[in-house]
Structure formats: structure tokens, C-alpha cells
N, C-alpha and C positions, 0 to 999 in steps of 0.2 A: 504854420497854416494847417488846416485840416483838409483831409484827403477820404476818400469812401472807395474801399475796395469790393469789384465785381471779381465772385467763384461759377465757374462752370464746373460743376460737380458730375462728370460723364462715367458710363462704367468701364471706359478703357485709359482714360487722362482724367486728371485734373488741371483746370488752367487756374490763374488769378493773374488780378491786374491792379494797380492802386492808379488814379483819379482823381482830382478835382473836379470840383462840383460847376454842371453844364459842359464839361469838355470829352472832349472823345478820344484822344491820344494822351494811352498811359504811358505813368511817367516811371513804371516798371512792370513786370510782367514775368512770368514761370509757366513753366509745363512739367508738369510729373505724371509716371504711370502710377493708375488709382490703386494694384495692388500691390503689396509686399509682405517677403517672408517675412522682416523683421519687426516690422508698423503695423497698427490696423490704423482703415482707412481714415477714422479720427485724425490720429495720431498724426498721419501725414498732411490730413487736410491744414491744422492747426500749423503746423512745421511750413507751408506750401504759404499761409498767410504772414507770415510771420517773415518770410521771405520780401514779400514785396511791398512792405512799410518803409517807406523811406526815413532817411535819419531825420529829427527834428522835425517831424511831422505828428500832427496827431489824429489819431481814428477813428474820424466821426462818424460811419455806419457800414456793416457789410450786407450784400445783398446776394443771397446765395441761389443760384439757377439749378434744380435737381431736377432729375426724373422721378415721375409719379408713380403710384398716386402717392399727395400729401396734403398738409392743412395750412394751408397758405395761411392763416387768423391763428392757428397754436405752436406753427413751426416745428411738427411734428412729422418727419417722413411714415407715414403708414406703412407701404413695402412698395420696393424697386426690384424689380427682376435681376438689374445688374448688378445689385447689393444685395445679395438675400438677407446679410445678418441683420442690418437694417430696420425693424422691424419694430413699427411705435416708438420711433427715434428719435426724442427730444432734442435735434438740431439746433435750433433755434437757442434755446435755450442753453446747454451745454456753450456754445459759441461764446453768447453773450455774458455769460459768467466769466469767460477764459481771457476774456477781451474788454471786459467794460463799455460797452458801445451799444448801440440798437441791432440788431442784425436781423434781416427779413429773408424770407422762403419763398420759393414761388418755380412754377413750373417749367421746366428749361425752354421749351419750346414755346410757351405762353408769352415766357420774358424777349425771347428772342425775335418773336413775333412784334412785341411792343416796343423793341428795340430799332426795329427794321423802319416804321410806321413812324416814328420819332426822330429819328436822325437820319434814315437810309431811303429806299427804293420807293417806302413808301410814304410820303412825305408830301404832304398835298391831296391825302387820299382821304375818301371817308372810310372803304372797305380795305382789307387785306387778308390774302389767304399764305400763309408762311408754312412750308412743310420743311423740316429737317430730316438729312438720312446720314447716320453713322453707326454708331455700335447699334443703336433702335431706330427708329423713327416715331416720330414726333410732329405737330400741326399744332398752329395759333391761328387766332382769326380775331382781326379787329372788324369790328360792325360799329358805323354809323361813329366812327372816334371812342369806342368801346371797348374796351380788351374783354373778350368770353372767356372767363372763367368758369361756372359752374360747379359742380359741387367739389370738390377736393381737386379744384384748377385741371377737372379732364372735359371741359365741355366741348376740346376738340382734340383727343387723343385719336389723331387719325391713321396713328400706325395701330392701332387695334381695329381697326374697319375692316370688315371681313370679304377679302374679295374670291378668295377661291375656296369654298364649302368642305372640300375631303383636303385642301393642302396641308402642309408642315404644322406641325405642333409649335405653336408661339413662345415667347419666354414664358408669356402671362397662365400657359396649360393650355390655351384654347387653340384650334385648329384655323389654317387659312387666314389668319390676318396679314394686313399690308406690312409688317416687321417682319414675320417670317416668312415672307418670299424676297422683300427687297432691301432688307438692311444691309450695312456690310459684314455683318455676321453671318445673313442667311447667303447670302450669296458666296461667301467663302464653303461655308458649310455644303451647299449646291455643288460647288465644284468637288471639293472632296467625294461626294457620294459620288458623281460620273466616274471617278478615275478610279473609284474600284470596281469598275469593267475594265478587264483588260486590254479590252479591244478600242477601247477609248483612246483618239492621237491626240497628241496636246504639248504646248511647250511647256505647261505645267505642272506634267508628270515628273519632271529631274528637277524641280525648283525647290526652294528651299519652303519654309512657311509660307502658306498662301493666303496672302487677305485682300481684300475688296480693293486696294489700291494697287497688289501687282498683279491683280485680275484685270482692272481696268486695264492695266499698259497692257496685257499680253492682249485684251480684245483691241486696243489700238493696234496692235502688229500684227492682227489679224488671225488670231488664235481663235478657234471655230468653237471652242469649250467657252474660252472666257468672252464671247459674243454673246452665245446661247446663255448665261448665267444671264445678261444683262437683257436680253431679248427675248424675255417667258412670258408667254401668254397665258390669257383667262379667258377662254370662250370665244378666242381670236383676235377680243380685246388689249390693249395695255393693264395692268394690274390697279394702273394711279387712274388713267384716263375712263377708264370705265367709272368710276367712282369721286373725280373731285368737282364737277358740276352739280349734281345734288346734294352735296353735304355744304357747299358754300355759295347758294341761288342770289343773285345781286338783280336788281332792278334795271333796264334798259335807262342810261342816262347819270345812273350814280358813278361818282370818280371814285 
């Protein structure tokens, strides 16, 4: 029987997962870190696929979720901040030569967003607003049963929305976007810069690497550094809440 494997192509993991076709529970699955001394990230993505092909199967299409920008119609990543080397990367192609099969591109958060709208939460819906936050942050929106794409699949790259003017330099060079104040990048990054005040208390001072997950626990144990990391205002505002009502305006009555 034929199977079609979904990549999440992230800049800190890679997932895959192999499928049949209309069902939602893979029938295997992998997680690898996206870099290595010994691999480049090709290398492992092709090794990551090749993993979760089951025996006596064959592989009728892959579908690869990346971060932008890219050419959803050439299957060429343009550049990704979390790849730099990346750059005019005939994905698409290279893939499908390696594999024999179709294999498509498309924006991680777009697809996720379509993903959601299709099988999950939103399901019944005309509209949906899908924001993702991990190494980046990322926003889909389906309108009216419509995935918005736009031009090179960013027509809602809503982790570049600019909410605080003089803030943090983003991956993308530019200043104050919703990525670099609230990804789990920037907020690890945030905590590091408090704690080279010395006078800064924290249980995160004696810990070991700090990332946005054992940020989170120390602000559940009430750690006053890693609250403050999750609890940064814009003008008194939230950073999301000041900004996701006008970029997603829905009509009083649409589902």
C-alpha cells in the first residue's frame, strides 16, 4: 500500500511521520536535532525520511512544512533565519530526485494552520487565526474556507508584526517583532541578559542551560525572573493582544 510522509522542518528538530492517505495517526514517526557536526541539515533531513518508511510500503508523496520565506509553486526555500546556509534551496527538487515521488513545500505555519481547520479545533469553521510559538513564531489564517497564502506563503508571517518600535533585533535584522520578544528563543535569550546583573535573584542563576521550557517551570514555581520573561509589556499592553484583532477582523456572525 502507499503511504505520504509529513516533515516539519523546525530550526531546532526535525520531525517526520509516515501516513495513509485521510488518516491522522502515523504509523511511525522520528524526532531529530536539525543540527550536526557530522551531517548537514540535507543529509539528516533525507536519513530522518528514510527512517519512517515503513517496510513494503511505497511513497506516494512528501509534504514538507518549512519556515519562510519560500516558493510554495518552485519548492525553493529562499532564506530562513534558522538556516542561514539555506539560501535559493531547491528543496523541492533535490527531494524529489532522491526519492522518486512528488514532494511539496509550503509554509510551516500556513500548513499547520490548514491542518488545524481540517481535522482539529477548527473544523466547522469558516475563519481561523493559528499562531505557533517555538524556536520562531509563525501565524496562519484560514478565511472564508481559504488558506492565505500570499506572495512566497508570508501573507500572515505574524511573528514579524512589529509591536514594540526600539525592541530586540529579530532573526530577520529588523527591530521589535512579535519573534523577538516572545519566541522561545527570545525569551531564553531575555533571561540570560537579566542575570548578568548581579544583583538579579533567580533560581535560574545555578541552572544549567536555560530555554523557554525550564523558563516556563521556574515561572510555575514562581521564579520572579522567569514570570517577568513571560509577562513583558508594550505600552501596558500584551505584546499578542495589542495586535491580533486587527490583523484577523472577522464579521459579527461568521463561525
Amino acid at each position: 500500500m502507499s503511504i505520504r510522509i509529513a516533515v516539519d522542518l523546525g530550526g531546532t528538530h526535525i520531525r517526520a511521520a509516515s501516513y495513509r492517505r485521510e488518516e491522522t495517526r502515523p504509523l511511525k514517526r522520528q524526532k531529530i536535532k536539525t543540527r550536526s557536526r557530522d551531517e548537514s541539515i540535507f543529509e539528516r533531513l533525507v536519513h530522518l525520511i528514510e527512517q519512517v518508511i515503513p517496510e513494503n510500503e511505497t511513497l506516494d508523496a512528501i509534504g514538507i512544512a518549512a519556515p519562510g520565506p519560500l516558493d510554495p509553486r518552485t519548492g525553493i526555500i529562499i532564506e530562513t533565519p534558522n538556516i542561514q546556509e539555506w539560501k535559493n534551496f531547491p528543496l523541492v527538487e533535490k527531494l524529489s530526485s532522491h526519492f522518486g515521488c512528488p514532494v511539496y513545500l509550503g509554509n510551516d505555519a500556513n500548513l499547520a494552520a490548514l491542518g488545524e481547520w481540517r481535522y482539529g479545533a477548527g473544523q466547522g469553521h469558516d475563519h481561523l487565526l493559528y499562531l505557533t510559538i517555538s524556536t520562531g513564531v509563525g501565524g496562519g489564517v484560514v478565511s472564508d474556507g481559504h488558506l492565505l497564502e500570499g506572495r512566497q506563503g508570508l501573507a500572515a508571517e505574524l511573528g514579524h508584526v512589529t509591536v514594540l518600535a526600539d525592541g530586540p533585533v529579530c532573526s530577520c535584522g529588523r527591530r521589535g517583532h512579535l519573534e523577538a520578544l516572545s519566541s522561545g528563543t527570545a525569551i531564553a535569550k531575555y533571561v540570560e541578559g537579566q542575570l548578568k546583573d548581579r544583583s538579579t535573584v533567580s533560581s535560574l542563576r545555578s541552572g544549567a542551560k536555560r530555554t523557554a521550557e525550564s523558563i516556563a517551570q521556574a515561572a510555575r514555581e514562581g521564579d520572579p525572573l522567569a514570570i517577568s520573561a513571560y509577562q513583558r509589556r508594550a505600552n501596558k499592553k500584551p505584546f499578542l493582544g495589542e495586535h491580533k484583532c486587527p490583523i484577523f477582523p472577522v464579521q459579527k456572525g461568521a463561525r
